[in-house]
N, C-alpha and C positions, 0 to 999 in steps of 0.2 A: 462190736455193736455201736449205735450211736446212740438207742434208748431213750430218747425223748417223746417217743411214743412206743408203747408195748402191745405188740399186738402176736396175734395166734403165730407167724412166722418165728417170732423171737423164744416163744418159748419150745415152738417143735425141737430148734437147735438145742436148748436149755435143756430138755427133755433127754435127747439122744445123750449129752453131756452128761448127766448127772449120773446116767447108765455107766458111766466110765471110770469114777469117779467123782475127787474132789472136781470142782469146776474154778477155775479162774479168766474173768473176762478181761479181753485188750478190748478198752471202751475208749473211742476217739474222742479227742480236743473239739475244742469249738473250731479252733483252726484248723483244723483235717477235714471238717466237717464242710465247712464254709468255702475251702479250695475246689472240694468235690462239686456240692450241687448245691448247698442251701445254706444260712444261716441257721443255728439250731433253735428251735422252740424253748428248750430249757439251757442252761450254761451247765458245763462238766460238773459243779460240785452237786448239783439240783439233782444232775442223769447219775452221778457217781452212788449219790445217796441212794436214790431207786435201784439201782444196778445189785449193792451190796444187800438187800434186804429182798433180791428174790431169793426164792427156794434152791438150797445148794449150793451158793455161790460162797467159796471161801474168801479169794482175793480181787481186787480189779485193778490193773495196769493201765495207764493213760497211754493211749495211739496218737504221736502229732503225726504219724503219716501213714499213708495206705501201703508202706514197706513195709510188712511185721516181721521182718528176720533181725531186726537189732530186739525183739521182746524174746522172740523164740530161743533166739540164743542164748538168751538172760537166763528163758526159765526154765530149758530143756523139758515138754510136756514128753508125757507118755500117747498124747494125744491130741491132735489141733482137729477141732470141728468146725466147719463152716458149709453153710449151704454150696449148692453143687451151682450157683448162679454164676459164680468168678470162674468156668471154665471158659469162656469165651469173653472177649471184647477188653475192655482199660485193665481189666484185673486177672488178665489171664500170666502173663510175665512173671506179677507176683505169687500167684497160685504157685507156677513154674517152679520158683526159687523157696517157695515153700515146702514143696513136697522134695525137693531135693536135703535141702537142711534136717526137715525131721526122721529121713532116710538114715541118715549118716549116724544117727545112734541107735536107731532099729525102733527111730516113734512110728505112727500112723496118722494118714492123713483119711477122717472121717468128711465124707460128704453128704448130708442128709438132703434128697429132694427138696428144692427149693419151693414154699407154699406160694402157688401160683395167684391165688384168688386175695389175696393182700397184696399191695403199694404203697408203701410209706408218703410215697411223692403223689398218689391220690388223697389219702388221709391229712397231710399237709395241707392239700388243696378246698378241702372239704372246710377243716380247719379255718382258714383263711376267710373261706367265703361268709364265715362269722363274722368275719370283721374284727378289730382293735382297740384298744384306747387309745384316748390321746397322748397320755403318758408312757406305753410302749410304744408307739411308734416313733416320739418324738426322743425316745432315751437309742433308737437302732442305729442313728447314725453313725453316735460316738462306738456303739459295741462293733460296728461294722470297720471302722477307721482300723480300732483295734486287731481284728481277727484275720481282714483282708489285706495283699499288696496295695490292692489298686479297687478303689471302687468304681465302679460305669451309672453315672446316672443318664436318664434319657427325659427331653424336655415332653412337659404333657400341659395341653393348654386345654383340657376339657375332661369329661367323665371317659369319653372313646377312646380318646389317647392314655389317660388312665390305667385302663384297661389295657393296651396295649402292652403298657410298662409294664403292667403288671405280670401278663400271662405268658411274652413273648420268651419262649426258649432256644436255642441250637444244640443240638451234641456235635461235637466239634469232632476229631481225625481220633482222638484218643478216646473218645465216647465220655468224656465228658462234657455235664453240663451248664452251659451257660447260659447266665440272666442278667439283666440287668438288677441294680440292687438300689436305684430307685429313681424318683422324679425331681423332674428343676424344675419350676413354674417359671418361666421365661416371660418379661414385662413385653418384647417385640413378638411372641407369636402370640400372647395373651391379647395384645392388640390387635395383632393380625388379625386373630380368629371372629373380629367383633368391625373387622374393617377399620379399624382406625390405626393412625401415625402411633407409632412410638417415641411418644410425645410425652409420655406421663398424663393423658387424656382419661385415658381408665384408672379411674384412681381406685387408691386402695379397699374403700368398701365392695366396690364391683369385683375388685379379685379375691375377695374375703371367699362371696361367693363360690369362685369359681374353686379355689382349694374347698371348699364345704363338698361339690359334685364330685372333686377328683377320689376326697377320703371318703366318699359313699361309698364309692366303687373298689377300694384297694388300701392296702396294707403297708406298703413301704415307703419309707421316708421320704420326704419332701423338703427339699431347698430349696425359696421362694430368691428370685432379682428382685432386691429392694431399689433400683435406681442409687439414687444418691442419698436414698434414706430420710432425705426432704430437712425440716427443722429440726433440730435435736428432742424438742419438747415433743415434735407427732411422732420422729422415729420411735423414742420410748413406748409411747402410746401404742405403738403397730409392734414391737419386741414383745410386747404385754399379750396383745390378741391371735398373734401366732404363736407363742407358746402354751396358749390354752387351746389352740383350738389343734395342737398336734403336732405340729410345721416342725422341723431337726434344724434348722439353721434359717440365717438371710444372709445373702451376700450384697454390702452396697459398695458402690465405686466412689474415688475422693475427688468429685467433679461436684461444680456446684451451676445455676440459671437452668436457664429452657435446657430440656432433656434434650441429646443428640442421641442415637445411635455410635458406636463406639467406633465400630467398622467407618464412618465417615472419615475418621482421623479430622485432618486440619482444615478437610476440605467445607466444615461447616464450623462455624464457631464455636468452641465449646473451653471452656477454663476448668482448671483443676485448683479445688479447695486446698487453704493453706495445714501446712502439716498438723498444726494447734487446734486448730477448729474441728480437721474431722477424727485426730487421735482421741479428744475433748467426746464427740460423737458416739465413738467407741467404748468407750468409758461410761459412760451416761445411759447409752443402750444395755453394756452386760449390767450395770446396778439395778437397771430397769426389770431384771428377770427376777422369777420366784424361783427356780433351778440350774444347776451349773449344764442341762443336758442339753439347753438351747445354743447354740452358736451364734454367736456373730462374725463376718468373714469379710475381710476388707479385701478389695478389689482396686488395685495400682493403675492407674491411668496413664503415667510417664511415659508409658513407651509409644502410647496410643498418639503422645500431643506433642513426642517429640523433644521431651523433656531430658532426655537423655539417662545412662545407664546408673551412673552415680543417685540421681534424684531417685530414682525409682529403689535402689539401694537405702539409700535413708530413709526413704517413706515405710518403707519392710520391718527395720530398725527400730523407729520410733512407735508404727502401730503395733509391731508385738509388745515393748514396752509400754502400751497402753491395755494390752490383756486381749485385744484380735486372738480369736479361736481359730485361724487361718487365716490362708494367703492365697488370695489370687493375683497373679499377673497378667493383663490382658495385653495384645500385640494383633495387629493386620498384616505384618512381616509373613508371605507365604511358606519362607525358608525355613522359619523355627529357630533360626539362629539366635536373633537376638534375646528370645527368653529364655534357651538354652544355656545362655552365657550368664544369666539372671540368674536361673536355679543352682548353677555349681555356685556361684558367689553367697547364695543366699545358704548353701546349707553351710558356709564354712561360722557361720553367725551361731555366738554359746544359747540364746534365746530360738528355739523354731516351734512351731506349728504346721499344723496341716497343709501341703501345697495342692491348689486346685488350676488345675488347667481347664483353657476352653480353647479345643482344638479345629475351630470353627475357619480359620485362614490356612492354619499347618495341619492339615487335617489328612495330610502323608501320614503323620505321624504314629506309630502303631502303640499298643497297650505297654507291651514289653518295653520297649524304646521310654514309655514316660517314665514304669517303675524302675528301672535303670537311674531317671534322673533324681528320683526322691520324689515323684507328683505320688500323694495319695487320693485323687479322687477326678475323676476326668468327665467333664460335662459335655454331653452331646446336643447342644443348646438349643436349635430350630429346626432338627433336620422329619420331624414327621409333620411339619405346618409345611417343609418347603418338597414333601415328596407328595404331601397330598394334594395342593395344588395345581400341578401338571395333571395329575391323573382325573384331578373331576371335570378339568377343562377338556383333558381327554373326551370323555365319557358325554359332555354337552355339546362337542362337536360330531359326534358320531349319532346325537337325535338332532342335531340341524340336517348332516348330510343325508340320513337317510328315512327322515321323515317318520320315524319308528324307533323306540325301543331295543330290537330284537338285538341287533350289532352289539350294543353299549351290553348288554344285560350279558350276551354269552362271553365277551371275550375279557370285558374291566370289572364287574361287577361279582361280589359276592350273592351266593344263592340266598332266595328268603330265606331260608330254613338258616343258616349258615347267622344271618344276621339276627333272627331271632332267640337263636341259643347263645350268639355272644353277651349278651345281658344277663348276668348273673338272676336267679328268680324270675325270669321270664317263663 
């Protein structure tokens, strides 16, 4: 069971259970939970306590994986019940190996019709659409770092891409599924989206804003680009207003003047702040917090300005010994090499934190391949500002050419009805 919500399903099994006997539940981890589909609404000991105090139940076993044959063998039942859902698809192998195992001392494997008219994953959703606190959302990052290999954030510059983050799923080959597990507010599609340079033009009140529309709309945590974080005395000031108002982290980079874009490298001028000044930064901002759940995340520029592989080493160095809650390393290198070569060095260091990739140049690079290197959290930084683009220019060349509507609407365009249900309460 996962138990974080109880509903008619859970106790039909419970039910047939009880007929059999004593009942003892394998109740999954946060991490079993979280590998599958979802992060859990409650932590183990919140679902343990509820677990132990239904009707029947003598013991409960902790599941960190959807293989129950290291419990079975533990407990030798006379009986394993579970709905008849696991005959087909991700969990049919383990069924498999189940009913093989309880065979071999003469148990049974009980399958009670699966209650069709219940979805956890609608109930979740229903959930959701209630909305959060600031203080849970802002605490999911850290419990996420913990529970996951690898977290996927996906950048959202508005309430629609928002929504996006939020809703977008696949079931992958093994029918599991996958989401992403949250948002980067990105300072260049923020601009983007309002037409202006990524210049640092839209300042920070106008983005306050726009994280206010993104959290109308959605539940999971949010990483804001702080740029360069600006003067130490307004950095504070901005650590202060995104920790109230939700935000799980800000990532700034150790560049100081007129904002560049990172991707320009050398080609436009840009200097990187001295190690003092923004370790000093770092320090000032986490004092600056009322809670340890906020992050602050330094962002290495050395490799961007050319600074070479050592500098970028030290700068890692000294801002984790200034209390950085992560690390990013940025690069324009398409290879991947040279951060690759960054990450082995970096984890051989007694002090680590958090490593955040932005795979926006090396963008080969697959999930597996990052958590192999030790990246816990991988930013998908501009890519729905730069796929939406093409496609509306799409869609306005196809009412020039054909002096109509009709084209654009049947072949690019979602249906009214389609866009009227994507708004939650509409």
């Amino acid at each position: 069971m996962e138990a974080d919500i109880i509903h008619p399903g859970n106790l039909n099994i419970l039910s047939h259970a009880r007929e059999l006997g004593n009942v003892i539940i394998g109740l999954y981890t946060d991490e079993a939970i979280s590998l599958y589909k979802r992060t859990p609404l409650l932590n183990y000991e919140q679902r343990c306590n509820i677990v132990k105090n239904l009707v029947g139940v003598k013991e409960v076993y902790p599941q960190d994986s959807f293989d129950l044959t290291e419990n079975i063998k533990k407990i030798k039942p006379d009986y394993i019940v579970h709905g008849d859902d696991w005959k087909t698809g991700y969990f049919k192998p383990i069924r498999d190996k189940v009913k093989k195992i309880i065979k071999s001392w003469g148990g049974e494997l009980i399958e009670p019709e699966y209650t069709k008219s219940i979805s956890t994953t609608e109930l979740v959703e229903q959930i959701n659409y209630a909305g959060t606190t600031p203080e849970l959302r802002r605490k999911s990052l850290k419990k996420l770092i913990e529970l996951k290999p690898i977290l996927k954030m996906l950048e959202a510059h508005n309430g629609l891409t928002a929504l996006i983050v939020e809703k977008t799923n696949y079931k992958d080959s093994n029918e599991l599924i996958q989401t992403f597990d949250g948002m980067w507010l990105s300072s260049l599609t923020v601009s983007t989206s309002k037409g202006q340079p990524d210049t640092e033009l839209v300042d920070f009140s106008t983005r306050f804003q726009t994280i206010e529309e993104i959290m109308e709309v959605s539940t999971k945590p949010i990483i804001v680009d702080g740029d360069s974080g600006g003067e130490t005395e307004h950095f504070c000031a901005r650590v202060r207003t995104l920790e109230r108002l939700g935000v799980s982290a800000i990532i700034i980079e150790d560049k100081i003047g007129l904002k560049r874009n990172s991707l320009f490298g050398t080609s436009k001028p840009q200097m990187q702040d001295t190690i003092e000044n923004f370790s000093n930064k770092i320090i000032q901002g986490r004092k600056s917090r009322l809670t340890e759940d906020f992050m602050v995340i330094a962002r290495i520029e050395s490799l961007i300005l050319q600074n070479g592989m050592s500098d970028a080493l030290n700068r890692a160095s000294a801002y984790l010994d200034s209390g950085a809650d992560g690390i990013m390393i940025h690069s324009k290198e398409k290879s991947g090499d040279e951060i690759i070569k960054f990450w082995k060095e970096y984890k051989k260091f007694n002090n680590l934190a958090p490593l955040v990739a932005v795979p926006s140049a090396y963008s080969h690079m697959t999930e597996n391949e990052l958590i192999d290197l030790g990246i816990n959290i991988v930013i998908y930084a501009n890519h729905l500002i730069r796929s939406a683009y093409p496609a509306m220019v799409k869609t306005a060349k196809s009412i020039l050419k054909y002096q109509r509507a009709k084209e654009a609407s049947e072949k690019n365009c979602l249906s009214i009805k389609e866009i009227i249900n994507l708004i939650p309460f509409s």
